[in-house]
N, C-alpha and C positions, 0 to 999 in steps of 0.2 A: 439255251440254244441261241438266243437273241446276243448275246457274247462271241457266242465262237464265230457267228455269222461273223460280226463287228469285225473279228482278228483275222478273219481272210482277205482283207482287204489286199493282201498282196501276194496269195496265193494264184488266184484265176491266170493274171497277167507275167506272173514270173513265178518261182520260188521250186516247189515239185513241179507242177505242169511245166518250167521251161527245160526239161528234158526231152528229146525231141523221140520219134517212133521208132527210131534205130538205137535210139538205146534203150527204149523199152525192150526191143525184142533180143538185145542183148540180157536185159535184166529177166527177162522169160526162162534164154536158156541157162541163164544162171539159177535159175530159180528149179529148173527141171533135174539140173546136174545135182542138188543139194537135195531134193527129194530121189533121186534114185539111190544116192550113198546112205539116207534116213532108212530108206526098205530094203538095202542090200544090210546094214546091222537091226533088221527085227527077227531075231531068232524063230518068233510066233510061225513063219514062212518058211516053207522046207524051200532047201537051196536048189533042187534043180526046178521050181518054180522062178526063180528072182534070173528073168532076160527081162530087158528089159529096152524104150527105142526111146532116142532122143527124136523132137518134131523135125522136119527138114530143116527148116528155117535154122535150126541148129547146129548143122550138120557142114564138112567141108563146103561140098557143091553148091550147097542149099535145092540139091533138085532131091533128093530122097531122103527117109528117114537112117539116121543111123541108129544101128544095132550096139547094145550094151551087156555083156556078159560077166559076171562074175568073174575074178580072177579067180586061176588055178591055187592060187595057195591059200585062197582066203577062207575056204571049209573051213579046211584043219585049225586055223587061227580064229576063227569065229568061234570052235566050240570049247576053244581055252580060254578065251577072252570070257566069254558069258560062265565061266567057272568061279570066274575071278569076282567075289563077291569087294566091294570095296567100300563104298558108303551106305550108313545106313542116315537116313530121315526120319525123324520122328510124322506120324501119321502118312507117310507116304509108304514106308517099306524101304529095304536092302536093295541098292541099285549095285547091279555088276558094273565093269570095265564099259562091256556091250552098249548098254543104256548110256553112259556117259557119251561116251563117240555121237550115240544116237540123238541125244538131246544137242551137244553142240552144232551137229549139223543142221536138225531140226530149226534152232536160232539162229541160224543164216539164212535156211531158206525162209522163216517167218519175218525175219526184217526184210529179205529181198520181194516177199509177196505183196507186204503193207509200202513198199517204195512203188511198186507195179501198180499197186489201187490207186495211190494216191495220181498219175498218169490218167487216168479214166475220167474223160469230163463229164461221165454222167453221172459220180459219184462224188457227192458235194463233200468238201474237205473241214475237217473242224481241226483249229489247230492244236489244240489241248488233247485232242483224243491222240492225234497221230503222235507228237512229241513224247506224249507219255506212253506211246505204245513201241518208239525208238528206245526209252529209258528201259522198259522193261525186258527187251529183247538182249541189250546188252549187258544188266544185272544178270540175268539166268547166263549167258555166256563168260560171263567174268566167275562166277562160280563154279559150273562145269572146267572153265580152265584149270582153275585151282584146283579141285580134284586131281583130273587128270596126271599133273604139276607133283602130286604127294608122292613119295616112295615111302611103302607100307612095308614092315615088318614082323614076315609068315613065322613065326616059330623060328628056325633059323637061318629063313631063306628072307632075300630081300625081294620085294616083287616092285619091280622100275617099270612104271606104265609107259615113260616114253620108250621104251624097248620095245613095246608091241608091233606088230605089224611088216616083220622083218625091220625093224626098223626104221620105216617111216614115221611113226608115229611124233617122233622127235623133230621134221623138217614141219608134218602137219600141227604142232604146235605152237610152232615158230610161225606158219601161217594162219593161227587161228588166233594169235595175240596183235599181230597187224591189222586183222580185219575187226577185233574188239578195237584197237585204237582209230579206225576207221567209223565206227559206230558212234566213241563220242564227239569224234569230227563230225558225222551227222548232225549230232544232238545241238550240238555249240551254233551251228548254221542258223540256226532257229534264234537266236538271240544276237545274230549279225547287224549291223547295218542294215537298213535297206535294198542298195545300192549290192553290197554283194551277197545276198542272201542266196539268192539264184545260182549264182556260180559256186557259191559253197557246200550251197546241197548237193550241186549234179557232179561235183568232182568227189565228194566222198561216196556218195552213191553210189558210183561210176567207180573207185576204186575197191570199195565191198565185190563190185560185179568182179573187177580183173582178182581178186585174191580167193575167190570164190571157184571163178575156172582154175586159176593153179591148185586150189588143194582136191579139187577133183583130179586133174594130171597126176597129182601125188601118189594117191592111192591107186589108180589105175599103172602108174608106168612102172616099170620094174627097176628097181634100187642099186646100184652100184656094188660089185659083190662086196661082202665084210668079211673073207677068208684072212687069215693072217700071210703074207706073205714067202717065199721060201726064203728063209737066211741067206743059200749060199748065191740068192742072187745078190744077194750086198756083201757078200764076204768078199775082204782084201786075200791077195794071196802076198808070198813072200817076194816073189818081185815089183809087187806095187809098193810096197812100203819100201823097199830100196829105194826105186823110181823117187818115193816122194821123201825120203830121206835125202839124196841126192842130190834134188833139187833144192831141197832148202839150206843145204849145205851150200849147192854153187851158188844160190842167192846171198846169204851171209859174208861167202866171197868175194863176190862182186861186189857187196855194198861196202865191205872192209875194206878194198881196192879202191872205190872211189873216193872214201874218208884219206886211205892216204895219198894219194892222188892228187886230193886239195886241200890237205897239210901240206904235200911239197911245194905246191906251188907258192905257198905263203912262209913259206920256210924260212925267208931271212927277216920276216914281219914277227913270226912266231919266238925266232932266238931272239930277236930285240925286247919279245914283251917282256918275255923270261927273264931276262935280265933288270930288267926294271921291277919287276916281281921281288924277284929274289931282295931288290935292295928296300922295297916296300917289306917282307918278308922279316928283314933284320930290326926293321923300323918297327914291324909292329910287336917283333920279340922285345925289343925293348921298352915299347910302351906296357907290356906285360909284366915285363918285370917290374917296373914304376909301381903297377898294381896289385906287386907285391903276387903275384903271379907267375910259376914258372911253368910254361907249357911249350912243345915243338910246334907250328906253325904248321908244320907238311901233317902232323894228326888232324888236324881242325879242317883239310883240305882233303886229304885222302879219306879221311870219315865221313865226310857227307858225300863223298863222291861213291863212294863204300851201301852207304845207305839207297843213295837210290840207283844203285847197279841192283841191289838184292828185288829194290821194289819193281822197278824196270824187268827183271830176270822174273818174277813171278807174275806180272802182267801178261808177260810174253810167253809163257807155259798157259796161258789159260785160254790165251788167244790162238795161239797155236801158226804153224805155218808160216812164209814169208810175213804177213802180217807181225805176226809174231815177234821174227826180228827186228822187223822195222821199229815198233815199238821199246822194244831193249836198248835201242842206240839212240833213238828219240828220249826216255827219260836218263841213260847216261848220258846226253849231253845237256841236258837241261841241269842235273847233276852238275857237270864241270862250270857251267855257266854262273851256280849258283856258290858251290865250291870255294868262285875266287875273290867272292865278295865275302865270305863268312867269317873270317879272320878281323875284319871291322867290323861289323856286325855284332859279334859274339865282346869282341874291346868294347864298343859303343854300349854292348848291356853291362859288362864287370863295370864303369866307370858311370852308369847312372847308378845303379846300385850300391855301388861305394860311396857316392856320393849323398844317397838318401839316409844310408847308416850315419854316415858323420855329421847329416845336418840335422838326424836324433841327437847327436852329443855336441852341439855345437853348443845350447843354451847353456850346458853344466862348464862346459871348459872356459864361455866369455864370462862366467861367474867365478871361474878359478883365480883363469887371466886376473880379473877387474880386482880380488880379494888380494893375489898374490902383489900387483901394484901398490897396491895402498899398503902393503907392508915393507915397502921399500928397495924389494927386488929388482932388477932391470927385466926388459922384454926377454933376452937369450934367458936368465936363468926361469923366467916364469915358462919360455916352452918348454924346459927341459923338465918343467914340475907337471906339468899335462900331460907330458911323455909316458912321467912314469907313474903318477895315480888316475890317469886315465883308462878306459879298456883300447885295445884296436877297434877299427881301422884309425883314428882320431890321432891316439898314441904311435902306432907306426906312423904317420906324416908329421907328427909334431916334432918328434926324436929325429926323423930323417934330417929335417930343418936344422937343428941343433947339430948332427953330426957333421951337414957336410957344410955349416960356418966352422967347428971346428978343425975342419981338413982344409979351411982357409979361405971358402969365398962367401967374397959379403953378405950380410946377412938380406939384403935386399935381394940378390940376385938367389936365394936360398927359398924367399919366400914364393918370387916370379914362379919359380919350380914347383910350388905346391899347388898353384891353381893350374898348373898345368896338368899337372897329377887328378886330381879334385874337380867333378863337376857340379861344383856345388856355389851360385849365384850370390849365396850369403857368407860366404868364407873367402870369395873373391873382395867384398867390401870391406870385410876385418884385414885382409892383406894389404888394401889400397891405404885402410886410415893409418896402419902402422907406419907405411911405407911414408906417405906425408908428412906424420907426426915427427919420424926422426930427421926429416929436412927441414921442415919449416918450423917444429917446434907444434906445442900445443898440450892437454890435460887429457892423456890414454885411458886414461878411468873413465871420464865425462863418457866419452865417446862410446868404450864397452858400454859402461852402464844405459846409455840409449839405442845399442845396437842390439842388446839385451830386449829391452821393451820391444821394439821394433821386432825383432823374432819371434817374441808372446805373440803378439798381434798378428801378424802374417800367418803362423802355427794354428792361430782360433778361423782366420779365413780361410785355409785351403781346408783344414774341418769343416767348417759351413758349407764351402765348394766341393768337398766330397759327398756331401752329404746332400747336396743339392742334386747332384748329377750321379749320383747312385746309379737309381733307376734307368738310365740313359744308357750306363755300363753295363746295367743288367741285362736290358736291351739285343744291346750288341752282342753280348756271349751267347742270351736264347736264340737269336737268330743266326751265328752264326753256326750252332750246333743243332738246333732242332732238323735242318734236312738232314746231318748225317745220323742223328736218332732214328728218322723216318726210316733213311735206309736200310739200315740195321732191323727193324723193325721187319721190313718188308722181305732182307734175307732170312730172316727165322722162317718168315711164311712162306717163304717161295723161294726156296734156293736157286734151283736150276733155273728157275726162268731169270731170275735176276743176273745170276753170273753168265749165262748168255747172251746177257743184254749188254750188260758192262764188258764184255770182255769184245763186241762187234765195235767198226768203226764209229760207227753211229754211238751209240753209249759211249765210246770213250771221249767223243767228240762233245757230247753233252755233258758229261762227268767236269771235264775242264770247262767248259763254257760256266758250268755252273758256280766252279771253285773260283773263277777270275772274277764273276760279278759277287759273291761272296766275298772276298777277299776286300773289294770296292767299295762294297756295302756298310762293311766292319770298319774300314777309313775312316769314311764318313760321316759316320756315328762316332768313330773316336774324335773326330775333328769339331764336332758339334756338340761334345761333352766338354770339353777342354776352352779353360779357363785362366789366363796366367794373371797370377796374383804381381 
């Protein structure tokens, strides 16, 4: 006793007592509302006994008592609910539906009674009683919830407790897990500060009171009807789908009219590009063919423009409506934008890749080179030995070399042409020492044979350097694929709701926001893996 006294030291002056008499008498009639709904579910009571009067002081005017009656449909549902056997307890017995409702209400209005006492200064406050008397109010609430919460399976009927009650019982669950999270608000106040203990308690208190009156509203007001609708009040007829046929028709017009609109006006900007295109077009057919590549130019342009007409075209079916279209012409021209870059693009990867084949063959042919020297051949007849006991791509540029000094231009200006060809930084120095050696003189053996070493060496680093920066790559590919796994993930579970998301402006607007910082991200990471030896 000499303890609890000690731990009231800041009860008297603040904590429960600083709620003032208006909100006690709010916590009264809250406390009266939650006992009339307890004896409106005690079956024990024939129903045309349960009228029942809130005090004045509770009531609109506050000059008279108001009058509380059973609702009209609550008989019939009281004596299906109390059918409803649901839980059983050991040493308690089988609790219906009935008893659940009865026992949660019961625990609001026993926490609102023990908040009321605690107000009363002539009823000396122990802190340990009352806290543990908040703790216990909210455990029997948290497990009635849960009940409640279960759907049980009748034989072959499913019985869904929040369906009870015309359907209320679904909004008053949803209010009776607020006012559970409002109890360990309570509780937590007790362990505050000082300074705001006071205010902690009388605001959760205070909001138990307001969640308390709403779920009495709940069950008293009458519910929104749940009929299904008639169809043919939302049925289109055949001139509404014209109508809106129509109109996305003359939109698509319109927006087709102002594309060319302001194509004409840029009309002698557009034939100039064209033309430079074209001669860019010829240039880069022939850097293909270099690559030992024959391909058209207008495929590699019309195909991606191809690609994202179809992907554009299937956004815009899903979207539907002028939306729709807009969409369609927005990824076609994101399409032609990208289109006219692709053609170097696509040259820039055939020419690294060409390049990382022949820099696998390059160690075997400077050992060709450096063998065939020292048996007293000249430089032409040793490429033309690489040529042809080589495999490609090595052998087709080595041959080339030889055929077009054959056809008469110097061998220097033969080989200028092969690093042009070749993006390969180590094949540019075997062309440079040639190049020198036959001007100035020097020992082409010496020089292979160290160019040789030097290639070991460089080959064992960028091993070390891949091998270091692995996981950096690895990095970059998980993250740049794990959101669209998620997605993927997330349309298995929830189709419709996902493709109504992604297909509104909003999702499509997030969709690219996310692929352009993805896109940034993946940079970055490659930029901070990378290493030049």
């Amino acid at each position: 006793m000499l303890v609890g006294i000690l731990l009231l030291g800041w009860i008297p002056q603040g904590h429960a007592r600083g709620l003032s008499e208006k909100d006690r008498t709010k916590i009264y009639c809250s406390m009266q509302k939650m006992l009339i709904l307890a004896e409106m579910f005690d079956v024990r009571v024939e129903n045309d006994k349960k009228k029942y009067q809130l005090p004045k002081e509770c009531s609109r005017d506050g000059q008279k008592p108001r009058d509380v009656s059973m609702p009209e449909w609550f008989p019939e549902e009281l004596a299906r609910m109390n059918t409803n056997k649901v839980v059983y307890v050991p040493n308690e017995g089988t609790y219906s539906e009935v008893d659940l409702w009865r026992q949660a209400f019961s625990n609001v209005y026993l926490f609102l009674d023990r908040a009321y006492k605690s107000l009363d200064p002539k009823i000396p406050i122990v802190l340990d009683q009352l806290s543990r008397g908040y703790v216990g109010n909210r455990n029997n609430l948290v497990a009635t919830i849960d009940r409640l919460n279960k759907d049980l399976l009748r034989g072959k009927q499913m019985l869904i407790m929040k369906d009870s009650m015309d359907g209320r019982a679904r909004s008053m669950l949803s209010t009776l897990e607020l006012i559970n999270s409002e109890f360990l608000s309570t509780i937590e106040s007790f362990s505050s500060p000082i300074s705001q203990r006071e205010d902690k308690y009388r605001k959760s208190v205070m909001a138990v009171v307001v969640l308390a009156n709403h779920l009495f509203s709940q069950f008293m007001a009458t519910p929104i009807p749940g009929t299904v609708p008639d169809p043919k009040t939302f049925r289109t007829t055949r001139a509404d789908r014209a109508t809106s046929t129509f109109m996305i028709s003359l939109g698509a017009a319109l927006a087709g009219l102002a594309v060319f609109l302001l194509l004409e006006s840029k009309r002698e900007g557009i034939i100039r590009f064209l033309e430079e295109y074209k001669q860019k077009s010829s240039a880069w057919a022939e850097d293909f063919n270099r690559q030992f590549v024959t391909i058209d130019i207008k495929y590699i342009v019309f195909g991606t423009i191809g690609v994202f007409a179809l992907g554009g075209l299937a956004l815009g079916a899903m979207t539907g409506g002028f939306l729709g279209v807009f969409i369609f012409l927005l990824v076609v021209f994101a399409g032609g934008v990208i289109s006219i870059r692709m053609p170097m693009a696509v040259l820039d990867m055939l020419k690294k890749s060409r390049g990382r084949r022949i820099n696998n063959q390059l160690m075997d042919s400077l050992i060709l080179l450096s063998n065939s020297l020292r048996s007293g051949m000249d430089i032409v007849q040793v490429f033309e030995m690489v040529s042809k006991d080589m495999l490609p791509p090595i052998a087709d540029e080595f041959g080339l070399v030889v055929k077009n000094y054959q056809l008469g231009t110097p061998f220097e200006k033969a080989l200028d042409g092969l690093t042009e060809r070749v993006d390969s930084r180590m094949l540019s120095y075997i062309v440079k020492a040639i190049i020198i050696q036959r001007q100035v003189g020097g020992n082409l053996t010496v020089i292979f044979a160290r160019l040789v070493e030097n290639i070991r060496e460089e080959s064992k680093l960028e091993e070390k350097l891949q091998a270091m920066t692995a996981q950096q790559k690895i990095q970059s590919i998980v993250v740049s694929i794990m959101p669209f796994v998620m997605m993927l993930v997330m349309f298995i579970f929830n189709p419709s709701q996902m493709i109504s998301f992604y297909t509104s402006p909003v999702g499509i607007f997030v969709f690219l926001f996310c692929i352009t910082w993805i896109g940034i991200g993946m940079k970055v990471l490659k930029k901070m893996g990378e290493v030049r030896v």
